[in-house]
C-alpha positions in Angstrom: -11.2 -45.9 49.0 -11.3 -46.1 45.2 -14.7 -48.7 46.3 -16.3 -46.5 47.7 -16.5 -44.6 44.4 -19.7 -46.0 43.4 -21.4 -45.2 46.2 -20.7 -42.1 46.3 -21.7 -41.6 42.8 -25.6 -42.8 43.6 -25.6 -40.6 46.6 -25.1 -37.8 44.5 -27.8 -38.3 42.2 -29.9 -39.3 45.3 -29.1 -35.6 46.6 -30.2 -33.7 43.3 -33.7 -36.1 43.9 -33.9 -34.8 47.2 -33.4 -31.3 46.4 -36.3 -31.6 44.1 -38.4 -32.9 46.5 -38.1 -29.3 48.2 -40.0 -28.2 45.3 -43.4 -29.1 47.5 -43.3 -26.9 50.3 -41.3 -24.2 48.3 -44.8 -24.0 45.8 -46.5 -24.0 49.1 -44.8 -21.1 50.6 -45.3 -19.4 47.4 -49.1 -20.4 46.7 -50.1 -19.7 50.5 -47.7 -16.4 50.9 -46.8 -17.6 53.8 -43.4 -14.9 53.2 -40.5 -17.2 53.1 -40.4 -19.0 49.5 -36.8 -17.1 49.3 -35.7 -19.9 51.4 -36.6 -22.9 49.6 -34.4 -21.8 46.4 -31.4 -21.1 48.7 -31.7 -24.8 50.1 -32.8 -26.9 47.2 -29.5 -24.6 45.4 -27.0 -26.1 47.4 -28.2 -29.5 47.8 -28.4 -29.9 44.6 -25.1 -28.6 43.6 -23.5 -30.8 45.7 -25.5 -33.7 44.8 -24.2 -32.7 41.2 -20.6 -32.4 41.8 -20.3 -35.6 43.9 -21.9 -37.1 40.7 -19.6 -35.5 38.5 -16.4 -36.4 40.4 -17.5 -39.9 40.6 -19.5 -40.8 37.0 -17.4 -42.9 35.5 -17.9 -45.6 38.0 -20.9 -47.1 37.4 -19.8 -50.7 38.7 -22.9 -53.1 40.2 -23.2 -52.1 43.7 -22.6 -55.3 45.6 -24.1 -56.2 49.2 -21.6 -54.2 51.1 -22.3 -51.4 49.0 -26.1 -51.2 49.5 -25.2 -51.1 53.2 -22.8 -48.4 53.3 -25.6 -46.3 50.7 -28.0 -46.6 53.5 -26.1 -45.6 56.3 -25.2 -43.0 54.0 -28.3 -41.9 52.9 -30.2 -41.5 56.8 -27.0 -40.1 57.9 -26.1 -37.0 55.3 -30.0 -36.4 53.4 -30.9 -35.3 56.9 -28.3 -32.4 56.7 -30.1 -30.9 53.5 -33.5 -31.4 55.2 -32.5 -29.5 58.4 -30.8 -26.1 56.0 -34.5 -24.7 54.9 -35.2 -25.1 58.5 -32.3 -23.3 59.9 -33.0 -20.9 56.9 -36.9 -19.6 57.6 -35.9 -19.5 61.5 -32.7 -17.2 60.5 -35.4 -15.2 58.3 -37.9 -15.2 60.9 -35.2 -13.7 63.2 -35.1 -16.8 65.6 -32.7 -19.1 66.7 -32.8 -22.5 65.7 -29.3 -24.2 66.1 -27.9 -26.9 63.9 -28.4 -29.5 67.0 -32.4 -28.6 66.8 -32.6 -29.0 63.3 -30.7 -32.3 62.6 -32.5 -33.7 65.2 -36.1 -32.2 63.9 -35.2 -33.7 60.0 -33.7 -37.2 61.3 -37.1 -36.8 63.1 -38.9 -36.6 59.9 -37.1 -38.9 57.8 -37.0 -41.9 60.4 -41.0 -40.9 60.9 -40.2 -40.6 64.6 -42.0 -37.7 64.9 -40.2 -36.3 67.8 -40.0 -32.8 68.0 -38.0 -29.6 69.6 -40.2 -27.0 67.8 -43.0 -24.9 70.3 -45.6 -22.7 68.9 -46.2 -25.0 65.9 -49.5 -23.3 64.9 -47.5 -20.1 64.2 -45.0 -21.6 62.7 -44.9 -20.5 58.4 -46.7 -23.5 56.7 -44.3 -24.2 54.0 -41.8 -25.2 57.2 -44.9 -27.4 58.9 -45.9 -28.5 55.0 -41.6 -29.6 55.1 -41.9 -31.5 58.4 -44.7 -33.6 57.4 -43.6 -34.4 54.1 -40.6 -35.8 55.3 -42.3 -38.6 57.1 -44.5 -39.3 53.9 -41.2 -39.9 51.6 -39.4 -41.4 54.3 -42.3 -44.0 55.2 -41.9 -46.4 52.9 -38.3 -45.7 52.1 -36.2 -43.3 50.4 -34.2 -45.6 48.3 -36.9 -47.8 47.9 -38.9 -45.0 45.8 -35.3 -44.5 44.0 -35.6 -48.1 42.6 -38.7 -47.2 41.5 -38.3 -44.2 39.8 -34.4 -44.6 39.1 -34.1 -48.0 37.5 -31.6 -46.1 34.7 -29.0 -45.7 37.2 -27.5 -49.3 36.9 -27.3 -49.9 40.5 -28.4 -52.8 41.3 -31.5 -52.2 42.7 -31.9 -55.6 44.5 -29.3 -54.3 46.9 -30.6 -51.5 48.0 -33.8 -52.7 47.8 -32.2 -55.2 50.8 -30.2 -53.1 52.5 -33.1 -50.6 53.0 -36.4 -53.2 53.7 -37.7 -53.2 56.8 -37.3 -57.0 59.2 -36.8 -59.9 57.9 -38.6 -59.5 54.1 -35.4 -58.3 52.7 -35.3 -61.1 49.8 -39.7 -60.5 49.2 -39.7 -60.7 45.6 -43.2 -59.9 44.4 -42.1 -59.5 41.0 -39.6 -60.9 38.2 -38.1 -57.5 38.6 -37.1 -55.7 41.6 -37.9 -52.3 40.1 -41.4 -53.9 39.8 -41.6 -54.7 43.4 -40.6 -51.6 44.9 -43.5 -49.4 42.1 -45.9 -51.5 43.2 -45.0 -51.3 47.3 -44.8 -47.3 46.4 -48.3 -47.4 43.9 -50.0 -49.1 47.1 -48.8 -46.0 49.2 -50.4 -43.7 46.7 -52.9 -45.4 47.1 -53.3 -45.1 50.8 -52.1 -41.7 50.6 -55.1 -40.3 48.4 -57.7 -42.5 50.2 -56.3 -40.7 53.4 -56.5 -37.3 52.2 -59.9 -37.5 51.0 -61.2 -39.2 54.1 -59.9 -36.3 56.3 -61.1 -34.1 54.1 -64.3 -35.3 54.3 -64.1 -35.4 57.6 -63.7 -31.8 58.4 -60.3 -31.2 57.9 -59.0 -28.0 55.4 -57.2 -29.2 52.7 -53.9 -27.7 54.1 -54.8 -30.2 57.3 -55.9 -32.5 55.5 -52.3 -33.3 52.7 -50.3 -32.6 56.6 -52.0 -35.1 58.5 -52.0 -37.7 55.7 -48.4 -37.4 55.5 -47.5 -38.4 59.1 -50.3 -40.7 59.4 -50.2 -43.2 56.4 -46.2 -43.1 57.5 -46.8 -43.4 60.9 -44.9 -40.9 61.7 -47.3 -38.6 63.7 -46.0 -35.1 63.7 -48.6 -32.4 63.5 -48.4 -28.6 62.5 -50.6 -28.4 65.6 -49.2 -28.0 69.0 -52.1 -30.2 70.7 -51.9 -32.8 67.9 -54.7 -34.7 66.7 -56.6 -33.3 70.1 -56.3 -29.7 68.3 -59.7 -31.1 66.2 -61.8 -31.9 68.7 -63.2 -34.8 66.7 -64.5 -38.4 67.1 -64.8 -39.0 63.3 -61.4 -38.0 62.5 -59.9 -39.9 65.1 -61.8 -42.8 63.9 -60.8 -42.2 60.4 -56.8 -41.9 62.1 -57.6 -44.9 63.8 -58.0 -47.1 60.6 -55.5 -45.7 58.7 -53.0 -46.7 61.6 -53.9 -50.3 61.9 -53.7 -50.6 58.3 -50.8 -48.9 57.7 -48.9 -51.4 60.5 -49.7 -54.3 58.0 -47.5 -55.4 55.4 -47.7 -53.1 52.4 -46.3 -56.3 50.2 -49.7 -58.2 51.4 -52.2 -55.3 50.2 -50.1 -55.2 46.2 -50.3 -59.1 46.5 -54.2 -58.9 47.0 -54.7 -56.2 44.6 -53.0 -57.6 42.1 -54.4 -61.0 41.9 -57.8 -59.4 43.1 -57.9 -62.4 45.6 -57.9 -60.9 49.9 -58.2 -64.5 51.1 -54.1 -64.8 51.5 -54.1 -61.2 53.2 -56.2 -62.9 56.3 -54.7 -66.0 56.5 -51.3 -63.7 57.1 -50.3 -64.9 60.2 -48.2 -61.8 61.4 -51.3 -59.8 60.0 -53.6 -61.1 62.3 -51.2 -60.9 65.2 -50.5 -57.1 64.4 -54.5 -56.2 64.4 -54.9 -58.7 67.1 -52.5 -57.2 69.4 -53.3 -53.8 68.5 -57.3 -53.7 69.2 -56.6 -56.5 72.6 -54.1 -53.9 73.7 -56.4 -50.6 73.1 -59.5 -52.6 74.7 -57.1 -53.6 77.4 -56.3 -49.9 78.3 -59.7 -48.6 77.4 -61.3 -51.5 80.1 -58.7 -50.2 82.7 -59.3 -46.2 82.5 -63.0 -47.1 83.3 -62.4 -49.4 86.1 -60.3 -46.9 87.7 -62.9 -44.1 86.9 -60.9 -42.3 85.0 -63.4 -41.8 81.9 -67.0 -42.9 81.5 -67.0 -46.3 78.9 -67.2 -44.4 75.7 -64.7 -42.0 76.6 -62.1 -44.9 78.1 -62.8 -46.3 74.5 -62.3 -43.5 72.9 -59.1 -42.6 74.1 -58.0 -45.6 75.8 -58.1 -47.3 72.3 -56.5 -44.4 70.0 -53.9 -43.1 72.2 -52.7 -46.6 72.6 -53.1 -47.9 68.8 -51.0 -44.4 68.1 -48.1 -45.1 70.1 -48.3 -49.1 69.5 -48.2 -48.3 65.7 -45.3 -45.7 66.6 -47.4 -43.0 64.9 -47.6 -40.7 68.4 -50.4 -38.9 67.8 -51.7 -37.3 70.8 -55.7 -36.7 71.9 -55.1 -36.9 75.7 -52.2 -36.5 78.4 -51.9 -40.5 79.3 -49.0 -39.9 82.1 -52.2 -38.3 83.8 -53.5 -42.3 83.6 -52.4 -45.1 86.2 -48.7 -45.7 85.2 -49.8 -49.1 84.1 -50.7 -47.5 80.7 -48.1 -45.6 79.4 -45.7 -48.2 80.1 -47.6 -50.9 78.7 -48.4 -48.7 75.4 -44.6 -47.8 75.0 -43.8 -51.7 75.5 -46.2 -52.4 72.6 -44.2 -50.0 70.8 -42.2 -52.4 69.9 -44.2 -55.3 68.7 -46.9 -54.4 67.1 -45.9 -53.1 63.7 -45.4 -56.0 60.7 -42.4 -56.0 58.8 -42.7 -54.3 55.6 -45.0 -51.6 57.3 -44.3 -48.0 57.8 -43.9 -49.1 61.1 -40.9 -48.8 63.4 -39.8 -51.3 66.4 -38.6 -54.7 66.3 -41.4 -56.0 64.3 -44.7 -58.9 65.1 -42.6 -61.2 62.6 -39.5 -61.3 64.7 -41.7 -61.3 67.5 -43.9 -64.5 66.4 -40.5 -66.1 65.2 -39.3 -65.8 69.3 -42.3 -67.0 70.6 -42.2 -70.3 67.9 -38.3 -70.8 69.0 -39.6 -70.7 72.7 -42.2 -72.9 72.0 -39.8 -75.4 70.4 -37.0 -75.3 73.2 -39.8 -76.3 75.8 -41.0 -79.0 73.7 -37.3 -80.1 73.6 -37.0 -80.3 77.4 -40.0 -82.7 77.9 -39.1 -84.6 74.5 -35.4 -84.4 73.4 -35.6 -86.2 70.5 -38.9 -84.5 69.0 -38.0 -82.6 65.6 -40.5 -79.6 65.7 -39.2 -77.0 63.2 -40.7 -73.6 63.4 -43.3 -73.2 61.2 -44.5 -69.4 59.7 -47.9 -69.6 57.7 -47.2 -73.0 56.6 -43.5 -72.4 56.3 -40.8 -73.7 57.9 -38.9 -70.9 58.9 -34.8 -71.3 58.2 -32.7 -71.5 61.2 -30.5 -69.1 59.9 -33.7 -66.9 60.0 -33.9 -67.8 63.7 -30.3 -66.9 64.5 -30.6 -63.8 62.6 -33.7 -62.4 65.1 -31.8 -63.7 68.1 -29.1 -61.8 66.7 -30.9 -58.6 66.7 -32.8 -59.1 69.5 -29.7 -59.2 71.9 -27.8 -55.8 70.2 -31.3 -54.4 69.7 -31.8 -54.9 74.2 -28.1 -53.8 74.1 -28.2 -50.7 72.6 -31.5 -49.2 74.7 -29.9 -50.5 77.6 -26.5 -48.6 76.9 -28.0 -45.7 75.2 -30.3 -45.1 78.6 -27.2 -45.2 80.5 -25.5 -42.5 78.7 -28.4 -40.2 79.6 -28.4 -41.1 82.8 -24.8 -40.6 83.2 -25.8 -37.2 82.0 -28.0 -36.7 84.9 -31.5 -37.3 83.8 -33.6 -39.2 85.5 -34.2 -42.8 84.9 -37.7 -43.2 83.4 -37.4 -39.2 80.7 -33.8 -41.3 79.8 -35.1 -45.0 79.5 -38.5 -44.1 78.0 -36.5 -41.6 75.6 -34.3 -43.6 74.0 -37.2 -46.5 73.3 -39.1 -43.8 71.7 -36.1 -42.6 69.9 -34.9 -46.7 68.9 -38.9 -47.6 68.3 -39.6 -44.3 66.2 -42.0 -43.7 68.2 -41.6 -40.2 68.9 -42.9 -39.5 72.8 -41.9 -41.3 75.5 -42.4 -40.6 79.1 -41.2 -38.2 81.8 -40.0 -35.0 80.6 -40.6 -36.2 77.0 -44.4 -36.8 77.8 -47.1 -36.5 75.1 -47.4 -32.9 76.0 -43.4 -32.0 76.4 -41.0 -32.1 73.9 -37.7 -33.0 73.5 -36.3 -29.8 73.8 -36.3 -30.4 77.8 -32.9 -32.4 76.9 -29.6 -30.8 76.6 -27.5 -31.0 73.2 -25.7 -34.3 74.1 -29.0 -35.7 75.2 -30.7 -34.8 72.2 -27.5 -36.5 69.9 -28.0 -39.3 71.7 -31.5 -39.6 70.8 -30.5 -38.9 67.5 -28.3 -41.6 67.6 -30.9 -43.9 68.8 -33.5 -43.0 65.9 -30.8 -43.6 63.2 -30.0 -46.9 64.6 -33.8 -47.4 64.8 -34.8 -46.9 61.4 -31.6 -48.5 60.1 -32.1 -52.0 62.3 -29.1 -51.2 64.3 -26.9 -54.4 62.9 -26.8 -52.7 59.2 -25.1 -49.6 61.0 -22.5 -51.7 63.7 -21.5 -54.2 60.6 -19.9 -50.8 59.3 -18.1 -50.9 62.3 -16.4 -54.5 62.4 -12.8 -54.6 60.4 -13.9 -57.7 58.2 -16.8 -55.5 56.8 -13.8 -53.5 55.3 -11.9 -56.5 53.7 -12.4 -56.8 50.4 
């Protein structure tokens, strides 16, 4: 137990970080008058305090944190900052003289951190903005990681950065060192966020969003995330532009965020094209859209431009696992929803905001296929997989096939707890790939214009479940599980 000491030590400064992050929509609340800044106080009070006596309790431990360590942070970390996230929520709907049980808001901050961008909320637009500001701004500091930023911006805790710089990276770029320094890495994956994030903001400004919009939709869309403050989503606008201007921002936030500080900092964007998982992500993503778009006019659904319009962005949203929303696809043949919730999990690259299994594991499946049929015709041929001029370690290859077979696993036994709770097959399957993929809606009763609150409590825990184990890669959360992770 006494090893877990260190851990629990960076966790509690990690919770006094997080309560000041509360600090955002609490200036909000009070700026905008939106009547419930009293709760923001309350929340960020008690998070904090406990954040400071877990520190306390625990300071005189500062030991390295070795691999094991940064895995049980992480599963820590998704698992308990979610709790302080979902107490201002249960706090303004107490105030508000509502109902909003502890079930609803867990899931609504795990939501937020994982960027699912699921939801159990109705009547968003009325909701008190400092509560919508909250819900957005979670996706935006859970994007590119939360203990990423720490590394960043915490380099004095003596933690060893490089693990949890591991233990939280998304696929298979966990060892991605772009500089001598792993603090370096992870300011310059967060300065190229910045980055995005301002360009973002000013380009829906520009576009015709408030400035209130404007900071919201930035948040869930440079995260992918795709929650909205607005019940109808991006459709509440009613424009071309901005979905355009959504529409880039999605493809480019599904790229590798480590390609983009690469090419900025040696001012050189040849590399960045040459990616080959970059050119698979945009190549799947604009085939895909097209691919819908070219269906929805040959069945007559739309005329061309408007099967382009929202053939293309509907399907590059849910693809990217953003979920933004402009038109009610299970209205489409069935061909398409399906088809864009299988894309789901593809056609993000690792090291993206992105959720789902990832175009690098995905090209890395296709190369070992391509090899084993080679083998059958010539035995004796020695065709090593090759990434971007790179032979790709086998233990690299075992590693995907590895997470691959739990990854099928767990949406396979996930679907049939819900349907052992008596929902029907496609809301259950379609919910908990959503849920896994982080993509937020699914199909059936958890349409594009549903919400999740059609599920009971143990559905919605299972979903839960299913978006923790999503944005933690699943194997980082069952290694917890296996006796020899526990021997020292």
């Amino acid at each position: 137990m006494r090893d877990l000491f260190p851990v629990l030590r960076v966790l509690g400064v990690l919770l006094v970080f997080f309560a000041l992050s509360m600090n955002v929509p609490m200036a909000a609340s009070w700026f905008l008058e939106d009547g419930m800044w009293q709760a923001w106080p309350s929340a960020m009070a008690v998070t904090a305090v406990l954040g400071l006596l877990m520190w306390f309790c625990m300071r005189h431990h500062k030991q390295e944190l070795q691999p094991r360590h940064g895995v049980i942070l992480v599963t820590l970390v998704w698992v308990c900052l979610p709790l302080s996230a979902a107490l201002p929520m249960m706090l303004i709907y107490n105030q508000l003289g509502l109902d909003l049980s502890f079930t609803y808001a867990y899931f609504e901050a795990v939501s937020g951190l994982t960027t699912a961008g699921s939801s159990v909320l109705s009547n968003l637009d009325a909701l008190p903005v400092s509560l919508n500001i909250w819900r957005t701004f979670l996706q935006w500091i859970g994007g590119m990681g939360i203990l990423i930023l720490a590394v960043a911006i915490l380099p004095l805790l003596g933690v060893g950065g490089s693990q949890l710089f591991r233990a939280e990276a998304a696929g298979p770029v966990k060892d991605t060192k772009l500089t001598p320094r792993i603090t370096g890495t992870a300011k310059g994956l967060w300065g190229v966020y910045a980055v995005f994030s301002v360009s973002c903001f000013v380009a829906f400004w520009l576009g015709g969003m408030t400035p209130l919009d404007a900071v919201m939709h930035m948040f869930t869309t440079v995260s992918l995330g795709g929650l909205s403050p607005h019940d109808a989503s991006l459709a509440y606008f009613k424009s071309p532009l901005l979905e355009v201007i959504t529409f880039v921002f999605m493809v480019a936030a599904s790229c590798n965020f480590a390609l983009y500080f690469v090419a900025m900092r040696k001012g050189n964007w040849r590399g960045f094209w040459r990616d080959p998982e970059m050119r698979a992500t945009v190549g799947v993503l604009l085939a895909g859209g097209l691919f819908v778009a070219l269906l929805l006019w040959v069945k007559g659904i739309y005329s061309p431009l408007d099967a382009l319009r929202y053939g293309m962005f509907n399907t590059v949203s849910v693809a990217t696992t953003t979920g933004f929303v402009t038109a009610d696809y299970l209205t489409w043949p069935v061909f398409a929803p399906v088809f864009m919730l299988i894309l789901s999990g593809m056609a993000t690259s690792a090291g993206s905001t992105g959720g789902g299994i990832k175009m690098m594991r995905m090209l890395i499946l296709f190369s070992q296929a391509r090899r084993e049929l080679t083998r059958l015709v010539h035995p004796r041929a020695v065709q090593p997989v090759v990434m971007g001029g790179r032979v790709v370690d086998n233990r690299m290859i075992f590693a995907v096939m590895a997470f691959m077979l739990v990854y099928g696993g767990t949406i396979v036994l996930l679907s049939m707890v819900l349907m052992l709770t008596d929902l029907d097959p496609l809301t259950a399957f379609s919910a908990v790939v959503a849920s896994v993929n982080c993509v937020g809606p699914g199909l059936g009763a958890v349409g594009p214009t549903s919400s999740y609150a059609a599920l009971t409590d143990l559905q919605i825990w299972v979903c839960t479940l299913g978006m923790l184990l999503g944005r933690l890669e699943i194997l980082s959360f069952l290694a917890l599980l296996t006796p020899a992770f526990w021997r020292r």
